[in-house]
N, C-alpha and C positions, 0 to 999 in steps of 0.2 A: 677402114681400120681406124680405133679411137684408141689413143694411148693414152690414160689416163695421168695428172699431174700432181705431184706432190711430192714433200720432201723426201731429198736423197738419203736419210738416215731411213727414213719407213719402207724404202725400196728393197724389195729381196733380190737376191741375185744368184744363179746356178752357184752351187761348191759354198754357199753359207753353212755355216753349224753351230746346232743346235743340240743343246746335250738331253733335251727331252722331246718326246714325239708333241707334245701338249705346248711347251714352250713356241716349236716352229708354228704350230697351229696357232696359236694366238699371237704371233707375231704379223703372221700373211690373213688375219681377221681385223687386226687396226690399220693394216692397209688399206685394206679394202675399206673399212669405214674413213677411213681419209681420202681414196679416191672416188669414195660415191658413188658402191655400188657392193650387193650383196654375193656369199658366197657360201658355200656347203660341203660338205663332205660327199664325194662322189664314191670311194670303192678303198680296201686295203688289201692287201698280200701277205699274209703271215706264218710262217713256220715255226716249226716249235713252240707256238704259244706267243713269240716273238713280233709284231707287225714291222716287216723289213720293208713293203714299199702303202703311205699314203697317199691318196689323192685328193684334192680341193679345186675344188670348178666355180667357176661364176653359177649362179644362183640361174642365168638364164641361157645353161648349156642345154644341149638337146633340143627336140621339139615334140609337142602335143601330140599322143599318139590318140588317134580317134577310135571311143568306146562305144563299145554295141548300144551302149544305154545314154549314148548323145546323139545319137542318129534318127529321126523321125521314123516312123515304120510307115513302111508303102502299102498302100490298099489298093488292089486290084479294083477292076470295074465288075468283078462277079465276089467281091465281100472277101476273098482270100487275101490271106497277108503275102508279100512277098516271101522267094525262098531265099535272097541275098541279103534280106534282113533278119536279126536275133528277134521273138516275141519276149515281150517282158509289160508286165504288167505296170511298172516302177519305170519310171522317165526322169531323167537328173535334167535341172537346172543347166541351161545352157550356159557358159561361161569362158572369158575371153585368157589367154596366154600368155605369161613372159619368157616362153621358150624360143627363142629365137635361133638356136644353134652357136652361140659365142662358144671360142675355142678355149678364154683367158683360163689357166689353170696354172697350177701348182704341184709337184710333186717331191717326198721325200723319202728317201732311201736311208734304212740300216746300218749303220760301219760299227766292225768294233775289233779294234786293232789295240793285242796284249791287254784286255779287260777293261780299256777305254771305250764306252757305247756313246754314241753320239748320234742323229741323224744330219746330215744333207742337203739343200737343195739340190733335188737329182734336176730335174726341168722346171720351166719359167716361162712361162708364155702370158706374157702382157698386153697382148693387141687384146681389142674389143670390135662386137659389129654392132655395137650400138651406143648410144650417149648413153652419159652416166647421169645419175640421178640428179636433178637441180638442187642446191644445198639448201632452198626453202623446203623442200621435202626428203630431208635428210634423216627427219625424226618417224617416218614413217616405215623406214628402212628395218629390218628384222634383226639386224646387228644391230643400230641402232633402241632397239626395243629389248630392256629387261625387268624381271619383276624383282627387288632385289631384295631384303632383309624386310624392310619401312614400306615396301608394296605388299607383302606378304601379309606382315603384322594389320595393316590399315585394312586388307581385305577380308581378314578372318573376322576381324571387328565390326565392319561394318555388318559383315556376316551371321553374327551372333546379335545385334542391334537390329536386324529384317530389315535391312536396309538393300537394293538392287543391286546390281551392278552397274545401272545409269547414274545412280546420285551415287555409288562410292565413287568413279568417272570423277565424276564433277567436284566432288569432294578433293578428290587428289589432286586434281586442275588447280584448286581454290588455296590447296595447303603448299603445292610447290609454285604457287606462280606465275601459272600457263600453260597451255596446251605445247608449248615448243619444250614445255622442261619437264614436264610429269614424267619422261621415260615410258609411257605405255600408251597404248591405244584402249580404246573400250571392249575392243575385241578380247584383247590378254587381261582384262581385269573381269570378265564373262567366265573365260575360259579357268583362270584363277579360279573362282565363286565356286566355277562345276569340277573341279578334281577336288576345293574342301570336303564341298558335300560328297563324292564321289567315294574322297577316302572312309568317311566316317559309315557309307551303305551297307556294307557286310558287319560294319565290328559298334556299331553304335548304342546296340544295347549293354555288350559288355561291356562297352565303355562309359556307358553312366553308370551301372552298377558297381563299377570301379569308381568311380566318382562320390557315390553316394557311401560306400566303403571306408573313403578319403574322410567324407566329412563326419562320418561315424567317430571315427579314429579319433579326428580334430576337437568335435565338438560331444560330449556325449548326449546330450538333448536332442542330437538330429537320431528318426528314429525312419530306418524302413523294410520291408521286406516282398518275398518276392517267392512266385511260384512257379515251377517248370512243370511241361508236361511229361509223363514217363516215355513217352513214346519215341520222340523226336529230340526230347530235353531243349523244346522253345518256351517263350514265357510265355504265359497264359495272364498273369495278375503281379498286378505290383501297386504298390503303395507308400507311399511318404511323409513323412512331416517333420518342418525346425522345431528350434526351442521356440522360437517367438511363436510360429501356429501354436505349438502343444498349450504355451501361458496363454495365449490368446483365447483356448477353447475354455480352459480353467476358469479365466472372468468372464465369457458370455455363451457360452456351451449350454445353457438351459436348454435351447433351441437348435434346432439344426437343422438346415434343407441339402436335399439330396439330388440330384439331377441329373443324368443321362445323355440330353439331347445334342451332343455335341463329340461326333467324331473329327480328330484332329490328327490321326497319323495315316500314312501309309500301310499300317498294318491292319487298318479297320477294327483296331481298339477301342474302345467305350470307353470313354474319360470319364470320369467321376467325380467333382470337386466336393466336399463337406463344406459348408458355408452355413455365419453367422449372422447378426447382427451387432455393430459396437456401439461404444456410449454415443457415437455422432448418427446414430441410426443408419450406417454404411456399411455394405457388405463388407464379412470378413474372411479370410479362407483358414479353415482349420488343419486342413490336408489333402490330397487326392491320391486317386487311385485309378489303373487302367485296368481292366478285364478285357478277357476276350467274348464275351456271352453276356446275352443279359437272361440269364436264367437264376434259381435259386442256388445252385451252389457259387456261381461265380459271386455273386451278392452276400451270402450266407459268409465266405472266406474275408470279404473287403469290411464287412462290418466288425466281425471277430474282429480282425485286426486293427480297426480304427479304438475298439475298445480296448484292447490290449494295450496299443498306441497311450492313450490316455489316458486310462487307468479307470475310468468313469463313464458307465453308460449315459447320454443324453435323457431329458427327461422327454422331452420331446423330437420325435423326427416327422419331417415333412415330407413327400413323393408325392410322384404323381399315380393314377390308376395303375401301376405294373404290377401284377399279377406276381411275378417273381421278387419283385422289392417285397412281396406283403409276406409270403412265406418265408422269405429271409429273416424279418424282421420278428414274424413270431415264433423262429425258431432261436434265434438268434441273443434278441432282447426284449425278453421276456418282460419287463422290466418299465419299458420304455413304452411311452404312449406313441401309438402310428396315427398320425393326422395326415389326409388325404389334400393336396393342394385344391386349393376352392377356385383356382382361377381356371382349371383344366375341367373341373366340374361344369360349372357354370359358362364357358365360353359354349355348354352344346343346348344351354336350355332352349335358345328358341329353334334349333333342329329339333327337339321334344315336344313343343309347344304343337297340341294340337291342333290343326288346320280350320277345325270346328269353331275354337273361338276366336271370336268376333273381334274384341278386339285385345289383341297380343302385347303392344304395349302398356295397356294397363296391367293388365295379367302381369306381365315382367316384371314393372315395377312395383307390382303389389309382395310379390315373391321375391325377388330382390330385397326389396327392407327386412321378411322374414325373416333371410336367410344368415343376411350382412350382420344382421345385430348382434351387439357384445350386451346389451341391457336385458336381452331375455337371460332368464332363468330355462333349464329343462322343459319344467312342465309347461311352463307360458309356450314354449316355442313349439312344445306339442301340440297346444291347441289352437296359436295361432294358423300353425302348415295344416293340422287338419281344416280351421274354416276354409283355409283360403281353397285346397283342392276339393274342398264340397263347392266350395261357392260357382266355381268355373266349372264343375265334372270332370278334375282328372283325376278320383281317389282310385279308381281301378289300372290307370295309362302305368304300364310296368314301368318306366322310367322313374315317374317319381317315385312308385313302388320300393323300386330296387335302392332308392338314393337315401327312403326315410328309414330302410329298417337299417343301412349305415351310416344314419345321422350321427351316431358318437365317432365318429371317424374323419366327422372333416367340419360341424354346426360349431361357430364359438360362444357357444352357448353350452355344449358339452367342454370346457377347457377351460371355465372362467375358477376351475379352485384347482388348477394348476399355478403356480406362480409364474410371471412371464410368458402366460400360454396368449397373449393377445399380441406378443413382439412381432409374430409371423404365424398369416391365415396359408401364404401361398410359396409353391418353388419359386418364385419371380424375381426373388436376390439371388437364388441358384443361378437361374437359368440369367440373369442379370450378370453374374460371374463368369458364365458362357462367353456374352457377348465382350463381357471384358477382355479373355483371354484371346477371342477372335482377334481381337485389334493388332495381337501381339504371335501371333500365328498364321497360317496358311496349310490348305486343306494336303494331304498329303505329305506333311513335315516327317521325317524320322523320329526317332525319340531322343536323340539328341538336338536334333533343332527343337522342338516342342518342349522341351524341361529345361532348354537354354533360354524360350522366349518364356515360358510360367516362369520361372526365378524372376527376370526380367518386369515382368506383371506386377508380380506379388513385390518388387520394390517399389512399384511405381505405385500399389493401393498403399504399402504403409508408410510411402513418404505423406501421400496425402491426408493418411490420419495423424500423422506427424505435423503438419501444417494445421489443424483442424485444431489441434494441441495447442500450438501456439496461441491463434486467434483467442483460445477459450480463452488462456492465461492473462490475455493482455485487453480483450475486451469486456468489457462490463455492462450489463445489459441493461435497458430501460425498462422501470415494470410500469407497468399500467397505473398503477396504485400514484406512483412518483409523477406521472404525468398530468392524471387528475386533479392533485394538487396543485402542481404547477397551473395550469389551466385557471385552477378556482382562485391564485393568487393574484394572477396578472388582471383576471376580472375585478377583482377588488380594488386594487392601485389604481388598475382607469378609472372607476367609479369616482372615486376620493380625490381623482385629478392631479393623482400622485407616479402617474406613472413613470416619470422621470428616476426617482426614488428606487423600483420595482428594477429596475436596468441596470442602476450603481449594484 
């Protein structure tokens, strides 16, 4: 029997009263955190809507009652299971008890005499059959343990930053002072993490839609819109953009690449970013959009809207081979010239390159320079791709066949009396804006994590173009011209044995 020690004001004792059931419960809860040692609600009694009797037990009442799915299954010597054990395919982790049977409890009884309610200490039983917690491990205690306002706030944060729940841990460790004073363990800042995300799993689409509603409201430059299916009324396409994308497409929207290859949600959505190039020649985002299909209507709806959005179809758009982007496109914008990315072309030439010639690396890079070049004109580049597939025998191989009668489609050599049509041959800023968004993502995010870490993204590209701004402003650059002279004067001083002169 262990009676635990502490002051005589935190001791309860039968016939105390308490005017609220909650009051006595959090009275005999600092007990217990001052005797060093945990405690729980066991059972209540209630009439009329009333709870007339409480209970509260030590933390390590009762004992382990053993489950069919902690028990090993016995195998006969002829491959039958036992009949005294359950079958179960699922085996739980073995794991050890603080059930020990301690009797220490607590209970509190109803009174209410001429409209005075109050509760009681009805019983009081304070022996223990075990020691009580050492006070170096006091912070490990569950009473001891809470998440409170500044745990909550600090988790959601870290939460929306893709930060774990090991470095928000350590974070919290770092901001309160020490593992003895953070108030939580790593487990409760885990468990935190998974009831945010938790809550946001059912309602997170309506909840950025409300979001982007808000900012509608706020701002009128933020522009977005969004499509349901009649069936089920779930969303199928949605699309976005600020005032800073919308100005940003205005100054360099000649050009635009488009790109697909990057699902980012749980809902196996097709993310879509519109990306440009800026004065620092660095990707820029103009807007994105999620579909559910990559077919031509779901393509055909994102594009409408991206023009709508802007007011101004692109002169140029970039994609890769997709069959559905190209009937979007010339359904869509009419208007707008489709260039095919040259790097998705080209990455298959020497899977084409016939086995027959000899040798392949010339060949490549004869075809290569062809193809690469901004200095041909049409006609020249006609006759150069014809010597070059006489020269080797692939003018029949369907490959090139099929590539040269869509030569205006992707050769920059068809685009040089476009303006800015040599800014971008390939999706490679798009799909460059992929990997960016990667960084600030993970594969199965909701759509509220996923448009919490893009916002996140897209500050993090236009501080750097903000930086980029700077440098311009305040660096002044060396030309060539200025150097040369420099060069031819200091030659002259040493000649003349002046160089001393040349220095002042």
């Amino acid at each position: 029997s262990v009676i635990p020690i502490c002051k005589p004001e935190l001791r309860p004792y039968e016939g105390q009263k308490f005017y609220s059931l909650e009051e006595g419960i959090s009275f005999y809860e600092k007990y217990a955190q001052e005797c060093c040692f945990d405690c729980r609600r066991f059972g209540n009694r209630s009439s009329g809507g009333v709870i007339i009797f409480q209970y509260i037990v030590c933390n390590r009442q009762g004992f382990h009652t053993v489950d069919s799915l902690d028990v090993d299954v016995n195998v006969s010597e002829d491959g039958n299971v036992s009949d005294d054990d359950e079958v179960s395919s699922k085996k739980r982790r073995r794991r050890g008890t603080k059930r020990c049977g301690c009797g220490a409890r607590i209970s509190f009884k109803f009174f209410s005499d001429f409209g005075d309610k109050y509760y009681l200490v009805h019983q009081f039983v304070e022996e223990h059959n075990h020691t009580m917690v050492d006070k170096d491990h006091k912070r490990f205690m569950k009473g001891n343990r809470s998440l409170n306002d500044v745990h909550h706030k600090f988790v959601e944060d870290c939460t929306k930053a893709n930060i774990g729940p090991t470095s928000t841990f350590n974070l919290l460790k770092e901001f309160f002072g020490g593992y003895d004073v953070v108030g939580c363990t790593l487990t409760d800042v885990r468990n935190c993490s998974r009831d945010i995300k938790e809550k946001l799993k059912e309602v997170d689409v309506q909840m950025i839609l409300n979001q982007m509603q808000e900012k509608k409201r706020i701002c009128e430059g933020f522009f977005y819109k969004y499509q349901l299916s009649p069936e089920d009324n779930k969303l199928v396409s949605l699309f976005w953009s600020d005032a800073e994308s919308r100005k940003h497409y205005h100054m360099f929207g000649d050009v635009v690449a488009f790109d697909t290859t990057y699902s980012t949600n749980r809902y196996r959505m097709v993310f879509g970013p519109f990306t440009g190039k800026d004065n620092h020649g660095c990707p820029i985002a103009f807007g994105a959009g999620f579909v559910s299909g990559e077919n031509c209507d779901a393509f055909s709806w994102l594009f409408t809207v991206f023009v709508e959005c802007m007011g101004v179809a692109p002169r140029i758009i970039i994609t890769d081979q997709d069959w559905g982007m190209r009937l979007a496109i010339e359904k869509v914008l009419p208007g707008t010239r489709h260039r095919l990315c040259m790097w998705h072309i080209m990455s298959k030439l020497f899977e084409k390159i016939p086995k027959s010639i000899s040798d392949r690396e010339k060949f490549s890079k004869e075809f290569k320079s062809c193809v690469w070049s901004e200095l041909l004109d049409p006609d020249e580049f006609d006759i150069l791709w014809t010597s070059i597939v006489e020269k080797y025998s692939v003018e029949d191989h369907k490959w090139f066949k099929d590539m040269f009668l869509i030569r205006q489609m992707w050769i920059p050599a068809f685009f040089r009396d476009v303006p800015m049509g040599s800014l971008m041959r390939t999706t490679s800023f798009s799909e460059s804006e992929n990997s960016f968004f990667k960084r600030y993502s993970k594969p199965l995010f909701n759509f509220a994590d996923f448009t919490l870490q893009y916002n996140n993204a897209i500050d993090a590209q236009r501080n750097q173009t903000e930086r980029l701004d700077y440098y311009d402003s305040v660096i002044t650059p060396k030309y060539v011209t200025d150097l040369a002279f420099e060069k031819q004067l200091r030659l002259l001083f040493t000649q003349i044995g002046c160089l001393e002169w040349y220095k002042i």
